[in-house]
Structures are given as structure tokens and as C-alpha cells.
C-alpha positions as CSV (number, residue, x, y, z in Angstrom):
1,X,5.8,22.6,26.2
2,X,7.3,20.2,28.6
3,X,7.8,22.2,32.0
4,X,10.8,19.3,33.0
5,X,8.9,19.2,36.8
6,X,5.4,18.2,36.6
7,X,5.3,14.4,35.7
8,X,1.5,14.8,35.3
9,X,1.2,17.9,33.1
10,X,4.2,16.2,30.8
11,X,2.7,13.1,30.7
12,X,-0.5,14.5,29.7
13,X,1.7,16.6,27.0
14,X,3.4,13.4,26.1
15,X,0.5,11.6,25.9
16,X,-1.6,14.4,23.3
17,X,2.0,14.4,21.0
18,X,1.9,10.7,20.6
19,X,-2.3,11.5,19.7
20,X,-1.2,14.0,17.1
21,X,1.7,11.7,15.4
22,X,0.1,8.5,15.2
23,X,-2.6,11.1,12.9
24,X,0.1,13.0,10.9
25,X,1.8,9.1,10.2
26,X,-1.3,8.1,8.4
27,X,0.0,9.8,5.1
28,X,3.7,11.0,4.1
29,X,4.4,13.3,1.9
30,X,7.8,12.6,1.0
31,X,8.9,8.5,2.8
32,X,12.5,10.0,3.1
33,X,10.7,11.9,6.2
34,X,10.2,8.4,7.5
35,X,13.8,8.2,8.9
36,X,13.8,12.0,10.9
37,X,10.9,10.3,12.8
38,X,12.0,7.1,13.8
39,X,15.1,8.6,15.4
40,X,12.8,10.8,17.1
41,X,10.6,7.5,18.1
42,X,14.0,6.0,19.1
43,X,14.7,8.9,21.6
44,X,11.6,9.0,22.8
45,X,11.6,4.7,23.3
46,X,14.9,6.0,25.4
47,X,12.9,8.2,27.5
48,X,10.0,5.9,28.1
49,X,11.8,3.0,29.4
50,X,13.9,5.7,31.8
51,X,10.1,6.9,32.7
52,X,9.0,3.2,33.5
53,X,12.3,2.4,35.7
54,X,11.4,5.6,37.8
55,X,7.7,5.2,38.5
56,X,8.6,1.5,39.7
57,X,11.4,3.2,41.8
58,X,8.9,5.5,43.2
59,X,6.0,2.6,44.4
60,X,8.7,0.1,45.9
61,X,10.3,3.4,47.8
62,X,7.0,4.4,49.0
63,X,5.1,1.5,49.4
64,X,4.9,2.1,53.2
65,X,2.3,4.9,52.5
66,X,0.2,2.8,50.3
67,X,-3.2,1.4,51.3
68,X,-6.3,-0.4,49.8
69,X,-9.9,1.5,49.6
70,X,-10.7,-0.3,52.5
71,X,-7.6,1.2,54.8
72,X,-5.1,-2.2,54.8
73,X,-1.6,-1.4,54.4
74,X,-0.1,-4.8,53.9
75,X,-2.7,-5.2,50.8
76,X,-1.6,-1.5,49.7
77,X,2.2,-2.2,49.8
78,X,1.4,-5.7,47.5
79,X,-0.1,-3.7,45.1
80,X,2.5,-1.3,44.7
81,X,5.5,-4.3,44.9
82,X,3.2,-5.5,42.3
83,X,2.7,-2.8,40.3
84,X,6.3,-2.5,40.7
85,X,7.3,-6.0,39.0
86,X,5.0,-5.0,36.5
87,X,6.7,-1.7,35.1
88,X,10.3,-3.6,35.8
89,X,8.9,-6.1,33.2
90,X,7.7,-3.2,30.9
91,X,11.0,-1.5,30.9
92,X,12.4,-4.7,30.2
93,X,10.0,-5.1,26.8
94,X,11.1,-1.3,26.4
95,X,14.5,-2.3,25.7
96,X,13.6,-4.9,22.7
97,X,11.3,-2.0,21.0
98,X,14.4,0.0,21.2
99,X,16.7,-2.5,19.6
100,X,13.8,-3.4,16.9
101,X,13.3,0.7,15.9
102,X,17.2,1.3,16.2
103,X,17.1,-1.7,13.6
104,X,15.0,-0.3,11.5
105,X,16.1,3.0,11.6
106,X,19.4,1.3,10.3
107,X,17.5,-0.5,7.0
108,X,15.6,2.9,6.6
109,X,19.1,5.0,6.4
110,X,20.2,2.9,3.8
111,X,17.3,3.4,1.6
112,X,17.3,5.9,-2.0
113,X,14.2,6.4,-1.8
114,X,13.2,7.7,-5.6
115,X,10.8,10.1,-7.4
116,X,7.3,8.1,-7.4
117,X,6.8,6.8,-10.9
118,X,4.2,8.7,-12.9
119,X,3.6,5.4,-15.0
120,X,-0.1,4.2,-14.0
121,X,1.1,0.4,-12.6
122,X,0.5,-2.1,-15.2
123,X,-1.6,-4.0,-12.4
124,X,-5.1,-3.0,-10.9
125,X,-6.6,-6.2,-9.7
126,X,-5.8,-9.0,-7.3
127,X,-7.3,-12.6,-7.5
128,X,-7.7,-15.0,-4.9
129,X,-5.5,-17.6,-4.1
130,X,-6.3,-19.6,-1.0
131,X,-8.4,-18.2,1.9
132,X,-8.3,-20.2,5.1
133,X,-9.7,-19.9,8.7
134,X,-10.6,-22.2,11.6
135,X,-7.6,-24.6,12.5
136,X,-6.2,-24.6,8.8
137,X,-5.8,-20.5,9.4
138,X,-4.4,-21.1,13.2
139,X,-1.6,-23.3,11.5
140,X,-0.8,-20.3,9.0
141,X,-1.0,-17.8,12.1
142,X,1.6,-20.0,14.1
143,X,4.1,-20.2,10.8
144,X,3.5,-16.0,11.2
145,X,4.3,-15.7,14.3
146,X,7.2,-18.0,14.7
147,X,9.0,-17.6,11.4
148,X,7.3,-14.0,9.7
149,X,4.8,-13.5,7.2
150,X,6.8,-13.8,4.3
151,X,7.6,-17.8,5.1
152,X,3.6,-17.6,5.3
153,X,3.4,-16.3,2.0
154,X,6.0,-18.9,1.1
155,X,3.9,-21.4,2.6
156,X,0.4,-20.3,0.5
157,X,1.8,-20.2,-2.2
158,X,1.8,-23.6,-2.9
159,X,-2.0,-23.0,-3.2
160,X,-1.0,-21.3,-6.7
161,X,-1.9,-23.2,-9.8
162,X,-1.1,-20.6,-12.2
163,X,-3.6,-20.2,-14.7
164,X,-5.6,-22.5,-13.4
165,X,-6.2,-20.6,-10.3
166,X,-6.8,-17.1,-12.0
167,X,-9.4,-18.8,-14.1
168,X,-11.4,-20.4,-11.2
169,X,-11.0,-16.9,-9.5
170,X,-12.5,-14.9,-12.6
171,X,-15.6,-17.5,-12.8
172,X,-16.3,-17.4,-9.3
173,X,-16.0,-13.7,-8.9
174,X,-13.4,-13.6,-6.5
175,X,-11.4,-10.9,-8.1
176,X,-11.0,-7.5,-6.8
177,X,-9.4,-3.6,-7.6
178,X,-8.7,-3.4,-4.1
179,X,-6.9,-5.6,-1.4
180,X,-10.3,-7.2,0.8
181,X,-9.0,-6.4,4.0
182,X,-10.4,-5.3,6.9
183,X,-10.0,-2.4,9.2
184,X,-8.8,-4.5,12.0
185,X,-6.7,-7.3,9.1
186,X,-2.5,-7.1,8.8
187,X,-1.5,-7.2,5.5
188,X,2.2,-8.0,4.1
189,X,3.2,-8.2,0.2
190,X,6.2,-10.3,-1.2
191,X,6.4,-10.1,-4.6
192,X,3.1,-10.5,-6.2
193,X,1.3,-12.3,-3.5
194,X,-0.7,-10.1,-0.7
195,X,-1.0,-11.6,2.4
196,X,-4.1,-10.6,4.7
197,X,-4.9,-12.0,7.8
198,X,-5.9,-11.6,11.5
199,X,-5.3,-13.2,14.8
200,X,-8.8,-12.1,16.4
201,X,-10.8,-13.3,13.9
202,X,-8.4,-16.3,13.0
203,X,-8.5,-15.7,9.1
204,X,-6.2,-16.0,6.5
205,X,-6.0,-15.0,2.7
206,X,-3.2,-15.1,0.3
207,X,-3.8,-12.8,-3.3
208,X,-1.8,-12.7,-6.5
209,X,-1.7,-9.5,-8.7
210,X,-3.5,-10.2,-12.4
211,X,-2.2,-8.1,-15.1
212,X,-5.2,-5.3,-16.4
213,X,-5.9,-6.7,-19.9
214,X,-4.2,-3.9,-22.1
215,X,-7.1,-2.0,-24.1
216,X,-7.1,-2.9,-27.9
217,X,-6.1,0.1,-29.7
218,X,-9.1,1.9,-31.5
219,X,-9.2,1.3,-34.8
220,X,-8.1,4.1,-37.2
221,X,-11.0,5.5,-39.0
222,X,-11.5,4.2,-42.6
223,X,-9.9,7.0,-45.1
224,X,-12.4,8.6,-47.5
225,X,-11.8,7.7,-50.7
226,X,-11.9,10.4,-53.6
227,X,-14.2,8.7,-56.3
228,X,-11.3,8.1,-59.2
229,X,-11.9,10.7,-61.8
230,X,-13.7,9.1,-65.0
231,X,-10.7,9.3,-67.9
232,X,-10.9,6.8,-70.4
233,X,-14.7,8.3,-70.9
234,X,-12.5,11.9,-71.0
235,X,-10.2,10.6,-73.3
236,X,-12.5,8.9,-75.3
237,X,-14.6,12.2,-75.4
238,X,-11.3,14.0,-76.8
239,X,-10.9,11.8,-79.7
240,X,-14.6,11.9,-80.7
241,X,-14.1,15.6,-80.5
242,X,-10.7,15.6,-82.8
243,X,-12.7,12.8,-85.4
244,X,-15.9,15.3,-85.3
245,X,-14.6,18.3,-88.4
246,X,-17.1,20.5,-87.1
247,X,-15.6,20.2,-83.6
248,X,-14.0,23.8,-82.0
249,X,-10.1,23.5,-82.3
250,X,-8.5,22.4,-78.9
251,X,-6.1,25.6,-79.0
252,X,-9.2,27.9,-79.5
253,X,-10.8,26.2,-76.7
254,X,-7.5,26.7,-74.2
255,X,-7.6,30.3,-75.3
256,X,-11.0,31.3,-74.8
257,X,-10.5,30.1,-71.3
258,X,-7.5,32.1,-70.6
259,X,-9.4,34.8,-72.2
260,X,-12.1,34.5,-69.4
């Protein structure tokens, strides 16, 4: 609980609640829930750029009490006009969060957020398109940057040949069930391209969803047949038996086996 007095104790608060949300993000329940926490993130960006303007207030005020380890004021008060600057500039930075998460709080209000559909997708593999890195990536990474990820995935796409590139994708093996991205990779999806990529390790890959093959159906099971019963032989038997005189009557026959 925040005690509204001891800037260490609440920052150490504040510090273990940002701990246990950036866990309990990892997996929502219900993405409607999405937009009750970024209002809460977008009161707490409030707070933190307040924070950051008040600690900078409190080294330029008291920068007459600040030394270095080795007992020099005048290096003691540069570090703290530094330090200073520094938070000014963070408070600054503070303020285009806060206008990116009020944003986006905006987009997320006006979001119907459905049922998820109990249909299995109709896709379960990605092939690859293009995968760049060196200078080629770098050039993709500056179009990111400056203009988004989607005028990236614009930009790869011109990589697609269609068929053509699913076939040479399928013979060279590089199809997957799962997007290949790494722990430390961004990814962004337009459409039914994936991008991947990563500034660190200055890679790029663009993916297109292929269609699962749909199963053939199973074939019914052949029907027994009933062997056909043999009745010309029947009917030939019944007019032997009416041309034999010593034959039984056919009436006498019918009643003896009602009799039974």
C-alpha cells in the first residue's frame, strides 16, 4: 500500500506492481480487459512524468550539498545539474508515451471485441518469403523505423512470386507450423504476410500463411452385398415338380407347413 510520504518505500512499491503486471500481461483472459489497463498505464504515465519533474527539482534545489566520493563540491553540484537535465529530458519523452498510450487507449475503446471463434483456422503453416540481413536487412530496418512495419511488409512483399515462391519454400524445407522468431525478434502481421525482425542482430524475414491441405475424406466402406438368391433354378425346380405326376401337391405342401 502506498504510504503517500516515503518516496523510497513507494517507489520500491511502485517498482514490484510494475514486476507483477508486466507478468499478469503475458496472457489475457478476456482482450476487452485490455482497455481498464491502459487507462490505468495512462494514469500511472501521468504520475511518472510528475515523479521525474520533482526529483530534478530536488537535485538543482540541493545541489549545494552535493559532492563527489572524493569530497569536491563543484564536481558534486555538475553531477546533480546533470542529472538534472537528464530527468528534464525524461519527463519530456514522458509526455510522448502519454500521448502514444492516450492514442491507443482511444483505438482500443472503439474496438467489439467478439467471442473467439471455435472454428480451427483454416491455416497452420507459414512459408518463407524473403529473409535478409547485413546491409540489405539495415535498409528494411531504416524503412521500419522511419515509415512502420507495415510499409516494410509492403516493401517485402515484392519478394512474393506466388506459387512460385511456396514451391521453392516446400522443396527447400523452409516451411514451418510456427512463426521462427526469436525470443529477443519483433514481429508484426498485415494480412497474410508475418514480419520478423531485429535491430541487434540486424535480421529480417517476411512469411506468408499456406493454406493446410484439406484431408481427403475417407472413403465409405464398400457395402456387403447379399449374394442374389438363385430363382430361375427355384422356378425351374417348381415346374419340374408340377411336370413330375408323382410329385406332392403344392397346396399339401403349404399345409403341412402351417401344420408344423
Amino acid at each position: 500500500m502506498p504510504t503517500f510520504q516515503n518516496p523510497t518505500a513507494d517507489a520500491a512499491d511502485a517498482s514490484e506492481a510494475l514486476r507483477g503486471l508486466a507478468h499478469a500481461t503475458r496472457v489475457f483472459e478476456d482482450p476487452a480487459d485490455t482497455y481498464a489497463v491502459l487507462g490505468d498505464l495512462l494514469a500511472g504515465v501521468r504520475s511518472l512524468r510528475q515523479v521525474f519533474d520533482q526529483v530534478a527539482t530536488v537535485h538543482v534545489t540541493h545541489r549545494v550539498r552535493a559532492y563527489d566520493d572524493a569530497g569536491d563540491q563543484a564536481a558534486g553540484a555538475t553531477n546533480a545539474l546533470t542529472a538534472t537535465a537528464e530527468l528534464q529530458q525524461a519527463a519530456a519523452l514522458v509526455d510522448a508515451v502519454h500521448d502514444r498510450v492516450d492514442a491507443a487507449m482511444a483505438a482500443s475503446g472503439r474496438i467489439a471485441w467478439h467471442p473467439e471463434p471455435t472454428d480451427p483456422p483454416s491455416v497452420s503453416r507459414w512459408v518463407s518469403v524473403v529473409f535478409l540481413q547485413g546491409q540489405d536487412a539495415d535498409e528494411v530496418l531504416a524503412i521500419i523505423d522511419r515509415d512502420g512495419a507495415n510499409t516494410a511488409i509492403e516493401h517485402l512483399a515484392g519478394f512474393d512470386m506466388g506459387d512460385e515462391t511456396t514451391q521453392a519454400a516446400l522443396v527447400n524445407g523452409y516451411v514451418y507450423d510456427a512463426i521462427p522468431a526469436g525470443l529477443l525478434d519483433r514481429t508484426t502481421r498485415s494480412g497474410e504476410y508475418m514480419l520478423t525482425y531485429n535491430h541487434d542482430h540486424g535480421h529480417v524475414s517476411l512469411l506468408r500463411t499456406h493454406p493446410e491441405p484439406p484431408e481427403p475424406a475417407a472413403e465409405a466402406p464398400a457395402a456387403k452385398r447379399t449374394p442374389a438368391r438363385p430363382k430361375a433354378r427355384r422356378q425351374t425346380e417348381m415346374v419340374e415338380d408340377e411336370d413330375d405326376p408323382f410329385a406332392p401337391s403344392r397346396s399339401s405342401s403349404l399345409s403341412r407347413g402351417r401344420a408344423l
